[in-house]
N, C-alpha and C positions, 0 to 999 in steps of 0.2 A: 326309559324315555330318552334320557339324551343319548346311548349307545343307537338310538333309532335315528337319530334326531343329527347326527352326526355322518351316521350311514347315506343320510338320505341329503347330504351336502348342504342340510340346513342352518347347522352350528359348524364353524370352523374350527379343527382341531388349535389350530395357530393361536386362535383368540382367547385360550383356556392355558396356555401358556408352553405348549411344545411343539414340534414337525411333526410328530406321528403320536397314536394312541400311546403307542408301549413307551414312549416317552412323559405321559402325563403323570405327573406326583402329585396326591393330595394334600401333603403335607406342605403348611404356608404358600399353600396356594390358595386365597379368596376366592378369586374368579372362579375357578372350579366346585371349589366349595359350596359356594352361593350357589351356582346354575345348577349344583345335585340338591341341593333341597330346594331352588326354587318347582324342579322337576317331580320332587316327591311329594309339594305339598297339594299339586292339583288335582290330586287325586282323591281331595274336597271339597274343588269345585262345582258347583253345580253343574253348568257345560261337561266334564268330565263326567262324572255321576252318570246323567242323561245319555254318554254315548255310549256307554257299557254295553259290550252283549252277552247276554248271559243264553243258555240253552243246554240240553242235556251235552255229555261227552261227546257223544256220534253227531250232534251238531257243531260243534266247537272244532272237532277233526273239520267236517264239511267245509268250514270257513278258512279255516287255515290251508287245506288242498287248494282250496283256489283262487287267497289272496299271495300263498308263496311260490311266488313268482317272477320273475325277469322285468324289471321295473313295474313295482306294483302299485298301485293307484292310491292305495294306503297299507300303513303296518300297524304291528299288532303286537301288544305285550301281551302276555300272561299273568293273570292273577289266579293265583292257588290258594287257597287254606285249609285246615285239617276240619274234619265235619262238627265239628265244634265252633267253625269260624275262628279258632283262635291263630297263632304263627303263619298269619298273614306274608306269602313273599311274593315276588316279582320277578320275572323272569323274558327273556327274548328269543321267540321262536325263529329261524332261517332255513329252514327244509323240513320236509312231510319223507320218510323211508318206510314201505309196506313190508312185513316182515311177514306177512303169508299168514294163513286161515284165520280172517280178520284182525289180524295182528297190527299197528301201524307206532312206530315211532317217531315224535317232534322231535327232533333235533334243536336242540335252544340253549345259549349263552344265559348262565345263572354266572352272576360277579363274585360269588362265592368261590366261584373254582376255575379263576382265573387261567384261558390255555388250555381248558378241559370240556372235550366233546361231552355231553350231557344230553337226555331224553328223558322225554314224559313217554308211557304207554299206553297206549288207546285199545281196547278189545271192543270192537264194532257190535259182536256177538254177544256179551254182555252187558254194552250200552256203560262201561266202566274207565276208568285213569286212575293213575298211579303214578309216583314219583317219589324216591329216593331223595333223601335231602341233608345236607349238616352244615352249620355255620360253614366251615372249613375243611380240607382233604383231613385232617387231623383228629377231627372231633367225628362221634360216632353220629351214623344215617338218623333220619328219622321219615318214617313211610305215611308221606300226605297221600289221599285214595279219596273216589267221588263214585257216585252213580248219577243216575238219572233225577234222581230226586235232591240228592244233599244240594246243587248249586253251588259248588263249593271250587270253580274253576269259571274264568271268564276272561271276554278279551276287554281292551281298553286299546281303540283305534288313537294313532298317533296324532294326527291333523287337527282334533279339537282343543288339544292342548299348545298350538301356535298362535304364538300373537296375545293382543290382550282380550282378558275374560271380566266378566263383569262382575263387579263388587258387589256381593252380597248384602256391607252392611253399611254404603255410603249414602251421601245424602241428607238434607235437612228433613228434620220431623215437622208437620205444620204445626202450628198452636192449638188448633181444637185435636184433642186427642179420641180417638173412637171410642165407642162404649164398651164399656168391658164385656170381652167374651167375640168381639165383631172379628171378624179373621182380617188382614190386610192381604191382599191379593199379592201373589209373589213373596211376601215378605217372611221368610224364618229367623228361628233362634237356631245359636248353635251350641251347643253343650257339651263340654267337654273336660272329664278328669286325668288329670297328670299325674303318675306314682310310679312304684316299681314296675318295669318291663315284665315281671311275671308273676310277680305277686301282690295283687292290689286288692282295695277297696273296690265297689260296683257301684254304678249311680241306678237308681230309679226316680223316673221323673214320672207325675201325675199334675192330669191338669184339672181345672174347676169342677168336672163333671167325674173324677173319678176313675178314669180313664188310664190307665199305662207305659209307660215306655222306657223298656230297661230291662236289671234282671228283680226280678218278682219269686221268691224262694228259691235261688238258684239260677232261675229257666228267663232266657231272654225273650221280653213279649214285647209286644208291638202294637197297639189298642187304640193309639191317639191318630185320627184321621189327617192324613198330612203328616203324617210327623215318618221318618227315617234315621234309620240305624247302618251309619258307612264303617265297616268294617276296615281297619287300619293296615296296609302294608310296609312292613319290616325290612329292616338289612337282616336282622339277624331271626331266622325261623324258628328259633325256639320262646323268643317274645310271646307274651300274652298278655297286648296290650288292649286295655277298655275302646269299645267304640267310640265313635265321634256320633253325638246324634242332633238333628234338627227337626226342631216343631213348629207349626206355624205360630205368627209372630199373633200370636189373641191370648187376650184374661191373664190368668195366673196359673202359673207351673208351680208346685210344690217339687225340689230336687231333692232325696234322701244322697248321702254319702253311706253307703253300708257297710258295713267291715265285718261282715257276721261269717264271709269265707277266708276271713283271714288267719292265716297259723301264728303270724307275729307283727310286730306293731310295723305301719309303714308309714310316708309321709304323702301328703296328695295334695293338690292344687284345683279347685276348682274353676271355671273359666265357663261364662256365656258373652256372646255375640250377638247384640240385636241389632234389627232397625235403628243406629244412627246412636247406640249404645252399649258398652260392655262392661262386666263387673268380674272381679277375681276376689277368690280368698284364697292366700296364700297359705304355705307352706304349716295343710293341718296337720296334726297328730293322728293318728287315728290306730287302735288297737282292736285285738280280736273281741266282735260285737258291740264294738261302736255305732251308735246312728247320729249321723250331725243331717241336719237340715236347715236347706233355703229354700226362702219364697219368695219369690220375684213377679212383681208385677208388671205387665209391658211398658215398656221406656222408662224402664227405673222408677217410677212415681211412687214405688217401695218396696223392699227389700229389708226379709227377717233373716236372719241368723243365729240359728239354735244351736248350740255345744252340747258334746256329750261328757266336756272334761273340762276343769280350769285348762284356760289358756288368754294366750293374747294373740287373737289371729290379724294378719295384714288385709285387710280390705280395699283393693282399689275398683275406683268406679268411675266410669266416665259418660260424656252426653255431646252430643253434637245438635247444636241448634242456631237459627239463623243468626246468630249475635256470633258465636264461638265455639271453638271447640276446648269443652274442659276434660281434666283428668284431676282426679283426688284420688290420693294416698290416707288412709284411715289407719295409724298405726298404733297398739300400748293402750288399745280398751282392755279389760280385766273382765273376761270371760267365764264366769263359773257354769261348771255344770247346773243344764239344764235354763240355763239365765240367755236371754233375748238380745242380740243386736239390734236395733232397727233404723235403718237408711233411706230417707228418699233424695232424688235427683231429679222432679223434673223437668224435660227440658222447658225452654224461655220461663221455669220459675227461680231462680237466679238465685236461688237460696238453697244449702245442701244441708238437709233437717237430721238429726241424729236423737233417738229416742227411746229411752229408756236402758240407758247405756249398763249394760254389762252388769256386773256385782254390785251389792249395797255397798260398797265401798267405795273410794277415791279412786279413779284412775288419770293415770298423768299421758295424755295423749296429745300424738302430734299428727298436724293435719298440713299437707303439702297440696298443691293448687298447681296445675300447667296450664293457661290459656291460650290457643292458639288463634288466630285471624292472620288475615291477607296482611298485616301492617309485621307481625312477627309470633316468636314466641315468648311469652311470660310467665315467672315463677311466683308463685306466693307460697311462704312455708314456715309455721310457727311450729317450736316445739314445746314440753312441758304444759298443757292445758289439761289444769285440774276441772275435772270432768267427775258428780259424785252417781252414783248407780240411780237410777232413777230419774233421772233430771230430763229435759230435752234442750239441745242445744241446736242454732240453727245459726248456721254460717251465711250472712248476706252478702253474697259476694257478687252481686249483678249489677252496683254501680263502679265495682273495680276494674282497673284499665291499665296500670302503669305500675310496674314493680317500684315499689319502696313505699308505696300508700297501703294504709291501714286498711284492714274489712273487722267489719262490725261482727262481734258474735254474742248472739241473743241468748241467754239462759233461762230456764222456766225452772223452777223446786217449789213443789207443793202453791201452786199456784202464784209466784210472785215471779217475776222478770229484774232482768238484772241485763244490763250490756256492756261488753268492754269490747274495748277498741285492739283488735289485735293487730301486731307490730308486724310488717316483713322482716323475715327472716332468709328470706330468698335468693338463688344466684341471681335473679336478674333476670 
């Protein structure tokens, strides 16, 4: 994108920090930095998503004959992956060369091989592509190949990714919240696991009805109406990294973490995005045939989290609503196998509910608070709160406004209540 983007006198080499390309270093340099992955992440865009053109090989030739050309009206990257969809890479086509009895080669800049003419091959005659590929001149090829049917090559027009694109997950939520199961128009979740670049866990997400989306015995399916699976582009082609996937934003998702194709223990991150909400669980454990599960209900209103192992995972969750924007930190609940987190948040209910925490034991948990509004930003942040398995605890934090003031937190054990006044702790 930005070798395009540059090409086409859009982005200034100058402004990226040198006279000429072969002058640019990435090393401490931000600017640069920043504009390469601002360039790599749009290709989670919706607008991006939408402009893709996908089509058999001998179409994808078609397109490229006769957008390269002598000031062209738009350009075009290359997206490849191995029929597996997995080692997702990227590449910049600049000439179409016929090499006779339907033979034709793209001529295209892969960053991998810096200085080095490179080709994909097209066989017209068997509607086929191929391409030779390796991190680096160094390390050995490896042979990406498509037909007609795999899908497994596409273009990604330059032009939709200029300028600003619209935020997916901005916006106030109204106070009547829809009925559960009601779709909102426009409106998805995004889902997505973080772990090793080639050896991870897999998510399967189901929704109220049953429904799938993910990998299901191995095999990536696709069941939930509205819902898509964006296959991830790499620097490096031998990556095999999890899709990103979004569902519409209605009911309740149940998200498996599965580690059932795992050969050795990895670490993973889970991450959703909703309408005017997101939730993370940090840095799980997860080993060969593990299943951890979450349940998420639209705009946070609740969220379970099931272990498959002692641990103490990091929970942050956030909500955006006409008052503010918060973010909580949930850190040092005592996790046993098989034992329930449970979380709600929602928006304009000014109270973040915590329920039936963790192990029959004591856990000593600390809970951080950011509020943001048009006046600034504010910190609230207690640590050490003995918290016993079982109990429910609810943070009232919708008359707080001003770091260094107290928020109430309510405790419920076998039916009795109990509140104290918890102190900031917070930068400010």
């Amino acid at each position: 994108m930005l070798a395009q983007l540059i090409w086409e006198g859009k982005v200034k080499v100058s402004a990226l920090g040198a006279s000429s390309i072969s002058g640019l270093s990435i090393d401490n340099n931000q600017t640069l930095q920043r504009q390469i992955a601002y360039e790599w992440a749009l290709q989670l865009v919706s607008t991006i998503q939408a402009s893709e053109i996908n089509g058999s090989p001998n179409q994808i030739l078609a397109k490229l004959r006769k957008s390269l050309k002598p000031h062209p009206a738009e350009t075009y990257t290359i997206a490849i992956f191995k029929p597996d969809f997995t080692a997702g890479h990227a590449v910049t086509p600049y000439a179409v060369k016929n090499e006779g009895g339907g033979k034709w080669n793209v001529l295209i800049y892969d960053n991998n091989w810096p200085g080095a003419t490179r080709a994909i091959s097209f066989d017209t005659k068997a509607d086929t592509w191929s391409y030779s590929a390796a991190i680096n001149p160094s390390e050995p090829d490896a042979l990406y190949t498509g037909n007609a049917k795999t899908e497994t090559i596409s273009l990604f027009p330059t032009s939709p990714g200029v300028g600003k694109q619209p935020c997916p997950f901005c916006g106030k939520e109204p106070k009547t919240v829809p009925a559960s199961g009601s779709v909102v128009a426009g409106k998805t979740e995004e889902i997505a696991l973080t772990g090793g670049d080639t050896a991870h866990a897999n998510l399967l997400i189901t929704d109220q009805h049953g429904h799938h989306l993910g990998y299901l015995n191995g095999k990536l399916v696709d069941q939930i109406h509205g819902a898509r699976e964006d296959h991830v582009i790499s620097a490096d082609w031998s990556d095999n990294i999890e899709p990103v996937f979004f569902v519409p934003a209605s009911g309740t998702y149940t998200v498996t973490i599965d580690g059932t194709a795992l050969t050795g223990p990895d670490t993973e991150t889970l991450r959703i995005i909703g309408p005017s909400w997101d939730l993370s669980v940090d840095d799980i454990p997860v080993r060969p045939g593990d299943k951890d599960t979450l349940v998420a209900a639209r705009d946070a209103t609740k969220l379970s989290y099931t272990s498959s192992r002692a641990e103490s995972p990091t929970l942050e969750l956030g909500v955006s609503d006409t008052r503010a924007d918060y973010a909580f930190t949930v850190s040092g609940v005592s996790d046993q196998p098989g034992s329930t987190i449970n979380l709600s948040l929602p928006t304009e209910g000014g109270a973040l509910t915590m329920d039936n925490v963790g192990s029959a034991g004591t856990s000593t948990v600390a809970i951080k608070m950011t509020r943001e509004t048009e006046q600034g930003v504010h910190v609230f942040a207690h640590d050490a709160i003995p918290l016993v398995g079982g109990e429910t605890a609810q943070l009232q934090f919708g008359n707080w406004k001003n770091a260094g003031e107290g928020i109430p937190l309510v405790t419920t054990h076998n039916g009795r209540q109990s509140i104290d006044m918890l102190s900031d702790q917070g930068t400010g």
